[in-house]
C-alpha positions as protocol buffer text, in pm:
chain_id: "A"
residue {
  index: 1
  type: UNK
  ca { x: -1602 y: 3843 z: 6875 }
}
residue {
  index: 2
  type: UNK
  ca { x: -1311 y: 3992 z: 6660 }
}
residue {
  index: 3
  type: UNK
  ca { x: -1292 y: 3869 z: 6319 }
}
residue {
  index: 4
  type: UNK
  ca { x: -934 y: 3865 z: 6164 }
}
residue {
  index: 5
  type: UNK
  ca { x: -877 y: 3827 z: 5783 }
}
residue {
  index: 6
  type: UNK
  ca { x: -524 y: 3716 z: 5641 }
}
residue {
  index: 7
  type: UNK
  ca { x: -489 y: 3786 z: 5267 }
}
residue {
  index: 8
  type: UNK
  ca { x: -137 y: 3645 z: 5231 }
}
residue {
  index: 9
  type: UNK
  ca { x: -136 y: 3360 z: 5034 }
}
residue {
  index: 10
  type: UNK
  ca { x: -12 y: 3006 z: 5191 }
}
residue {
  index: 11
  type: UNK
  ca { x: 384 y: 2951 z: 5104 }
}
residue {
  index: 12
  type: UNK
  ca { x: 324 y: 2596 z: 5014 }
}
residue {
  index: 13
  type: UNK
  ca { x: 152 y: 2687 z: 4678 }
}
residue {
  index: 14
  type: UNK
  ca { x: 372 y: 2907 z: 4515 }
}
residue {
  index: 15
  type: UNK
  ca { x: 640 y: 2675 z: 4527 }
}
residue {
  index: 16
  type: UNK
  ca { x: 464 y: 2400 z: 4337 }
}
residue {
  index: 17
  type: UNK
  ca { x: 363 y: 2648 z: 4080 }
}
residue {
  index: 18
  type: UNK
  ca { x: 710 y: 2753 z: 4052 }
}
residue {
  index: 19
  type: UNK
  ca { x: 871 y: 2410 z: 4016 }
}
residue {
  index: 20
  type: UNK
  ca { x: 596 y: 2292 z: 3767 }
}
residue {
  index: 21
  type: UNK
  ca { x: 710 y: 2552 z: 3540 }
}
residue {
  index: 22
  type: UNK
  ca { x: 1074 y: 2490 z: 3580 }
}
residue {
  index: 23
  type: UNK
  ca { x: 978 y: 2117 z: 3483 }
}
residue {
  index: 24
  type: UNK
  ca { x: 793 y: 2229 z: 3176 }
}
residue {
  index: 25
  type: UNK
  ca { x: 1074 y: 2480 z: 3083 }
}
residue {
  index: 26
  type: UNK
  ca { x: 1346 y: 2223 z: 3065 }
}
residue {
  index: 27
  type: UNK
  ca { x: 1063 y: 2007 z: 2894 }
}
residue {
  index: 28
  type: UNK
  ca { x: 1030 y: 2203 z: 2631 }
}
residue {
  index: 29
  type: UNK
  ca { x: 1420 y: 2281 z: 2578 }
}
residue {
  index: 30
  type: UNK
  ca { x: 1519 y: 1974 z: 2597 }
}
residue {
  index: 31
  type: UNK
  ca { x: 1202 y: 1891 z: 2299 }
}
residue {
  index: 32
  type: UNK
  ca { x: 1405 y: 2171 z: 2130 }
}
residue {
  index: 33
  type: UNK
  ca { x: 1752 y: 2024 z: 2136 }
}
residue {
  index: 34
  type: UNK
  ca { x: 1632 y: 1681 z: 2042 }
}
residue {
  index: 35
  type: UNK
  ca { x: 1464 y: 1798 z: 1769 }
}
residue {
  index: 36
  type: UNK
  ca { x: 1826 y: 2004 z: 1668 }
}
residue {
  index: 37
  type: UNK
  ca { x: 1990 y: 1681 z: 1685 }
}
residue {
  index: 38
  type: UNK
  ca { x: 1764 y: 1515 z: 1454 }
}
residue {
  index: 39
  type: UNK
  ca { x: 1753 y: 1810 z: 1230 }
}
residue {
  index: 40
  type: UNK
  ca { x: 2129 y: 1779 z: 1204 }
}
residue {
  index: 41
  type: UNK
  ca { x: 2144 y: 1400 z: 1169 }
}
residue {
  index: 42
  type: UNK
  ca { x: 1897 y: 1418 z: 878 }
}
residue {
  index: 43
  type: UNK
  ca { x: 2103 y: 1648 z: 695 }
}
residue {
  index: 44
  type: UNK
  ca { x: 2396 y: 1403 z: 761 }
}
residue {
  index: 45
  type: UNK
  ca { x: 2270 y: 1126 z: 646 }
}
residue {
  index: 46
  type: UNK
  ca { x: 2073 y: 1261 z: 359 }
}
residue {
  index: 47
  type: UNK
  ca { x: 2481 y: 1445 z: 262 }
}
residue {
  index: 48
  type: UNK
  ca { x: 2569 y: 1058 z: 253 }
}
residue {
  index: 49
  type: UNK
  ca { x: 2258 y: 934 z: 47 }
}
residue {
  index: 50
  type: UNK
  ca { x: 2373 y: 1185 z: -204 }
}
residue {
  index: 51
  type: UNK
  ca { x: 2728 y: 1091 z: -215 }
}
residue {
  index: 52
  type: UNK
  ca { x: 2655 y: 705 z: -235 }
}
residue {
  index: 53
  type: UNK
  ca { x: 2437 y: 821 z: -528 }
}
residue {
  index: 54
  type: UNK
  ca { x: 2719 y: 1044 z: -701 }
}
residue {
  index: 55
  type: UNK
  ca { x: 2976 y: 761 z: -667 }
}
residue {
  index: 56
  type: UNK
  ca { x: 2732 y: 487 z: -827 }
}
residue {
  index: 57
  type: UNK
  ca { x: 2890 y: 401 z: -1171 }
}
residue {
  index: 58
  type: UNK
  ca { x: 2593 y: 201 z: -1447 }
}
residue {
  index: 59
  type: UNK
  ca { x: 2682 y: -163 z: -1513 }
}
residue {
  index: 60
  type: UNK
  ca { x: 2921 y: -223 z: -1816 }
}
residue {
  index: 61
  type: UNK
  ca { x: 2747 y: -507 z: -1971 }
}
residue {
  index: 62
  type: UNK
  ca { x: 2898 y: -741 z: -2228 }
}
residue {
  index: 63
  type: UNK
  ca { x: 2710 y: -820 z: -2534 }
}
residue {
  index: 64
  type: UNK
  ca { x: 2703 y: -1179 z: -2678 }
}
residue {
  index: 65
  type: UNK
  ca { x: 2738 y: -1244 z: -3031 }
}
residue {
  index: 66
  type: UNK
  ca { x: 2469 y: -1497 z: -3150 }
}
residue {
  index: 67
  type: UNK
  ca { x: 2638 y: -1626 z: -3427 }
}
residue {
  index: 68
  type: UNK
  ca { x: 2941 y: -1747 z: -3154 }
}
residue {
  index: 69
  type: UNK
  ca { x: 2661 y: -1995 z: -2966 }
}
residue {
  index: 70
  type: UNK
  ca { x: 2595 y: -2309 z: -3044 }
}
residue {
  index: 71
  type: UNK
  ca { x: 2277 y: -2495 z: -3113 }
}
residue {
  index: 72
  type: UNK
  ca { x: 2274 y: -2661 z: -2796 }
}
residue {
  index: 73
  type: UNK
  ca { x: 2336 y: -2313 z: -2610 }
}
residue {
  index: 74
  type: UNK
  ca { x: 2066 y: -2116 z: -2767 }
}
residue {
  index: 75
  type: UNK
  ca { x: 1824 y: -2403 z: -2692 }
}
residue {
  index: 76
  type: UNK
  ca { x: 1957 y: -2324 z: -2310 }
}
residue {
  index: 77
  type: UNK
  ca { x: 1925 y: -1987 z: -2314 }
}
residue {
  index: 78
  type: UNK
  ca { x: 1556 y: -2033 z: -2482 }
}
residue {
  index: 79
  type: UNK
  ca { x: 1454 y: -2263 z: -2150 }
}
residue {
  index: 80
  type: UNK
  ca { x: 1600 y: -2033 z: -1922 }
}
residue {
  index: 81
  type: UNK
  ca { x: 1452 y: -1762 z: -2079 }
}
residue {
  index: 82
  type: UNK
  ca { x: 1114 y: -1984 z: -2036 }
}
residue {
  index: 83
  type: UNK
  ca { x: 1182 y: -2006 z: -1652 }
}
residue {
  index: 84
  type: UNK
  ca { x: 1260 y: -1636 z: -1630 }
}
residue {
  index: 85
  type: UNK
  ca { x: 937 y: -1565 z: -1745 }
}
residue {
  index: 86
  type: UNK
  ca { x: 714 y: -1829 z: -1551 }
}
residue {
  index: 87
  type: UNK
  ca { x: 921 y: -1684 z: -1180 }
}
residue {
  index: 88
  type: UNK
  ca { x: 889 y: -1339 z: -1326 }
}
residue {
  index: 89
  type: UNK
  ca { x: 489 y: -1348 z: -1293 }
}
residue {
  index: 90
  type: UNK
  ca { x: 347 y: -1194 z: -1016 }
}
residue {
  index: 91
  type: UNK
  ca { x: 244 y: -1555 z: -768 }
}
residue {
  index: 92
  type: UNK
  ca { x: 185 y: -1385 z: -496 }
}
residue {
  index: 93
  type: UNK
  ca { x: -83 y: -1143 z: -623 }
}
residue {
  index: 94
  type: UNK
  ca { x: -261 y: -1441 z: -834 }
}
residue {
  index: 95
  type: UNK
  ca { x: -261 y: -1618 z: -520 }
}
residue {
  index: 96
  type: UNK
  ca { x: -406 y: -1348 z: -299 }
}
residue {
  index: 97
  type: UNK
  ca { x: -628 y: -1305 z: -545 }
}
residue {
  index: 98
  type: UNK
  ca { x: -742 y: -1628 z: -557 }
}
residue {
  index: 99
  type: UNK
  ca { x: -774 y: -1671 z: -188 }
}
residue {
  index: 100
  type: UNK
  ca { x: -1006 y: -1356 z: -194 }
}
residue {
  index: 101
  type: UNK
  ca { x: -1299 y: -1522 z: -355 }
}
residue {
  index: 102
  type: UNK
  ca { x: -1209 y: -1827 z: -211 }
}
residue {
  index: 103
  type: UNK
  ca { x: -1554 y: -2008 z: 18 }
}
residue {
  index: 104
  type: UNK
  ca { x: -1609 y: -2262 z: 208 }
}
residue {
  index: 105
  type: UNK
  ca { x: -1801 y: -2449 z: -24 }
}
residue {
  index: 106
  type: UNK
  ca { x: -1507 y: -2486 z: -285 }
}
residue {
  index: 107
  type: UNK
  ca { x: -1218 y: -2698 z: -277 }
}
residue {
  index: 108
  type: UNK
  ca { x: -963 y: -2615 z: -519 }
}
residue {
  index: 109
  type: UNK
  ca { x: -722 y: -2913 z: -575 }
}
residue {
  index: 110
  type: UNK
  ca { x: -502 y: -2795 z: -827 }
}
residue {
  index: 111
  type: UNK
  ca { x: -380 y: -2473 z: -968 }
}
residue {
  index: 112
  type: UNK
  ca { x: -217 y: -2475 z: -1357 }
}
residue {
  index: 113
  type: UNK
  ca { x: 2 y: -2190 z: -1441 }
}
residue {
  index: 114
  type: UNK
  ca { x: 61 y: -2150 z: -1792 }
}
residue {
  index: 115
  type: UNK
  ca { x: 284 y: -1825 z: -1811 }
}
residue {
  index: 116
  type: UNK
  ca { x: 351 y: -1845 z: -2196 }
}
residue {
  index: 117
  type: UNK
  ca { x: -11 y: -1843 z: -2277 }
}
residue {
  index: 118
  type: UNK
  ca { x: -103 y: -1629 z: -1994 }
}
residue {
  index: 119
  type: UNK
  ca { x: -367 y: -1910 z: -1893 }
}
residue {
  index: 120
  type: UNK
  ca { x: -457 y: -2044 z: -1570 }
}
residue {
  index: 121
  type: UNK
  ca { x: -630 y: -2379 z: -1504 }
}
residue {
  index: 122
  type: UNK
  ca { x: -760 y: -2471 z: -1174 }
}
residue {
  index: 123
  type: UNK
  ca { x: -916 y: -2793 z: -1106 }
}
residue {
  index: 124
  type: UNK
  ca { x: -1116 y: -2840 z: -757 }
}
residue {
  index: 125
  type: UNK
  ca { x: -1471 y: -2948 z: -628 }
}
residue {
  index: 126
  type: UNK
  ca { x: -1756 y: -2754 z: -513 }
}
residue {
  index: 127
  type: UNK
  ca { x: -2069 y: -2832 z: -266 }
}
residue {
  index: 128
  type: UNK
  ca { x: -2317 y: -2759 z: -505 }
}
residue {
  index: 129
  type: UNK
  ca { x: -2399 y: -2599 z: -832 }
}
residue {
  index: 130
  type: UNK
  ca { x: -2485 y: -2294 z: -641 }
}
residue {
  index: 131
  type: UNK
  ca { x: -2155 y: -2274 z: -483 }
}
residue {
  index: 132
  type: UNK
  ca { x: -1984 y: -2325 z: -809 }
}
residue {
  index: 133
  type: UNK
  ca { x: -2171 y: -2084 z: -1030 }
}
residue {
  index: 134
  type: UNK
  ca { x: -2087 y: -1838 z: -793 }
}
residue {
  index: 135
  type: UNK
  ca { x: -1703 y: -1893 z: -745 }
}
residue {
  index: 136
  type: UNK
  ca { x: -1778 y: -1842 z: -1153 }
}
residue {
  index: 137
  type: UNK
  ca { x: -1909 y: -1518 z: -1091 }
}
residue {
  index: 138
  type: UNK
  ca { x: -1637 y: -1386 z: -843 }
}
residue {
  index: 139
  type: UNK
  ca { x: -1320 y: -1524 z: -1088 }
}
residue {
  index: 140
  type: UNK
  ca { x: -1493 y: -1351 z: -1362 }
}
residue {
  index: 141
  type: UNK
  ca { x: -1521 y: -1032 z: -1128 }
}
residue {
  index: 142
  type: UNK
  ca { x: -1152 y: -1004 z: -1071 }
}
residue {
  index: 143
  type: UNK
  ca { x: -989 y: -743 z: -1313 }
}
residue {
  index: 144
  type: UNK
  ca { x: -690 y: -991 z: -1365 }
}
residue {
  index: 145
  type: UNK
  ca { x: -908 y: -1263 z: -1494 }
}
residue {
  index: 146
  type: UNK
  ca { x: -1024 y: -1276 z: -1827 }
}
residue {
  index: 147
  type: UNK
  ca { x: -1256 y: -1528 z: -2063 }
}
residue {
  index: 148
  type: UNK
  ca { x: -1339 y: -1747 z: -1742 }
}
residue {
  index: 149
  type: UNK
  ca { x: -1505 y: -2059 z: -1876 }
}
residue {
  index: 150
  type: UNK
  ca { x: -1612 y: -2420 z: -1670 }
}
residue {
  index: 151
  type: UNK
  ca { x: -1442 y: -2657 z: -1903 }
}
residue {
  index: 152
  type: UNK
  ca { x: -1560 y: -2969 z: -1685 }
}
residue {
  index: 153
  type: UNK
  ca { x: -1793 y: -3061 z: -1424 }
}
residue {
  index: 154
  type: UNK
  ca { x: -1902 y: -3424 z: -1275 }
}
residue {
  index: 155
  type: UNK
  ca { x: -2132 y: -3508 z: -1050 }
}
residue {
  index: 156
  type: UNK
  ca { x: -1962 y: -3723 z: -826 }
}
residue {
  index: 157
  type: UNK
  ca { x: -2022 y: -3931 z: -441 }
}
residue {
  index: 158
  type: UNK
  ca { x: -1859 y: -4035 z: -151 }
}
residue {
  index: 159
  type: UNK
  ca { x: -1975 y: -4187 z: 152 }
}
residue {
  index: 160
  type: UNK
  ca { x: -2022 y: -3961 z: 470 }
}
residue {
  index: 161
  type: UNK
  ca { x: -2169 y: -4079 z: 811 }
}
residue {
  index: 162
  type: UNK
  ca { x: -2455 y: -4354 z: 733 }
}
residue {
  index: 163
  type: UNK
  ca { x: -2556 y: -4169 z: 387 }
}
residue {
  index: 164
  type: UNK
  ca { x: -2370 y: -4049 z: 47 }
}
residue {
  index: 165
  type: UNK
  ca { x: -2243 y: -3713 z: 31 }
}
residue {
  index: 166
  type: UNK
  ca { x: -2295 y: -3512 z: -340 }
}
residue {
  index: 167
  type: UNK
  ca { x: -2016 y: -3244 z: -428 }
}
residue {
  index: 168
  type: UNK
  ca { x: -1919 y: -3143 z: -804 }
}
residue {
  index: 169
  type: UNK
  ca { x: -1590 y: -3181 z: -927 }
}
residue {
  index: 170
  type: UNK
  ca { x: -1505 y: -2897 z: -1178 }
}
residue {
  index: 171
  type: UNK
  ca { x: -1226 y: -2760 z: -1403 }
}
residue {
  index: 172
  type: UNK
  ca { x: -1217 y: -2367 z: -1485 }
}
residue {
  index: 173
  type: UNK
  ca { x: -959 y: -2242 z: -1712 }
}
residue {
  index: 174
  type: UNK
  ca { x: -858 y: -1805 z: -1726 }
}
residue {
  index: 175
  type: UNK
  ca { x: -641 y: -1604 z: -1876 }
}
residue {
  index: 176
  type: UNK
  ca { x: -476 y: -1424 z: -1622 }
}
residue {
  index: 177
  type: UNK
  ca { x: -280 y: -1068 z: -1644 }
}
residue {
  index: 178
  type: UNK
  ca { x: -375 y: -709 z: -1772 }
}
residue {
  index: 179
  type: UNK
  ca { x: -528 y: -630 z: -2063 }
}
């Protein structure tokens, strides 16, 4: 028996090896030119940021004499001024805020802004004392809140089912903002 070796590699190989390169090749150029083109687009745009920013010209504001208003004007401009401030407080946070401690076992009913005083009243009922002390404990927690107090608690009923159900109605009052 003759034995007969062939070390010449199959043709079908090669070729695969070949054309995965050439796919990686223009891979990797076309990576290149994309990243050119984005290069190049940056610069454009950041060309234009600094243009828009050049050509800005500060607002030429008018000042009003106070002596020129009226009574009834100033009193106006003192209630708008009164609005401005109560929209200008940050709602949103408060409110997220207030929804983080919020539990199951409380019930707020009402929340009282007072944005000239800085105060915050919030009126609402609670499961139990337990419950209620606690909501306490996370309002005073809160690095907003400051000189939390439980102004007014009742005991109070209503029927449930075949029986009475107990819950406490309460009244906490804050003041609310940095210190």
């Amino acid at each position: 028996m003759k034995l007969q070796l062939d070390h010449m590699a199959p043709i079908g190989n090669g070729s695969r090896y070949q054309a995965g390169l050439v796919i990686a090749g223009a891979l990797v150029l076309l990576c290149g030119w994309q990243l050119t083109e984005m290069r190049t687009e940056r610069g454009a745009i950041a060309q234009k940021l600094q243009q828009l920013q050049d050509a800005r010209q500060p607002v030429q504001v008018a000042t009003i004499q106070p002596q020129a208003l009226s009574a009834a004007q100033k009193a106006e401009i003192k209630e708008a001024n009164k609005i401005l401030d109560e929209l200008g407080r940050p709602w949103p946070a408060l409110l997220n805020r207030l929804e983080q401690v919020a539990r199951p076992e409380i019930a707020l009913m009402a929340i009282r802004p007072d944005a000239a005083k800085g105060k915050l009243g919030l009126k609402g009922e609670a499961k139990d004392i337990a419950a209620l002390l606690a909501y306490l404990q996370r309002l005073e927690s809160l690095p907003e809140m400051h000189d939390v107090a439980l102004d007014e608690h009742e005991m109070m009923e209503k029927p449930e089912g075949e029986g009475m159900a107990h819950f406490i109605r309460f009244g906490i009052t804050a003041r609310w903002g940095a210190m």
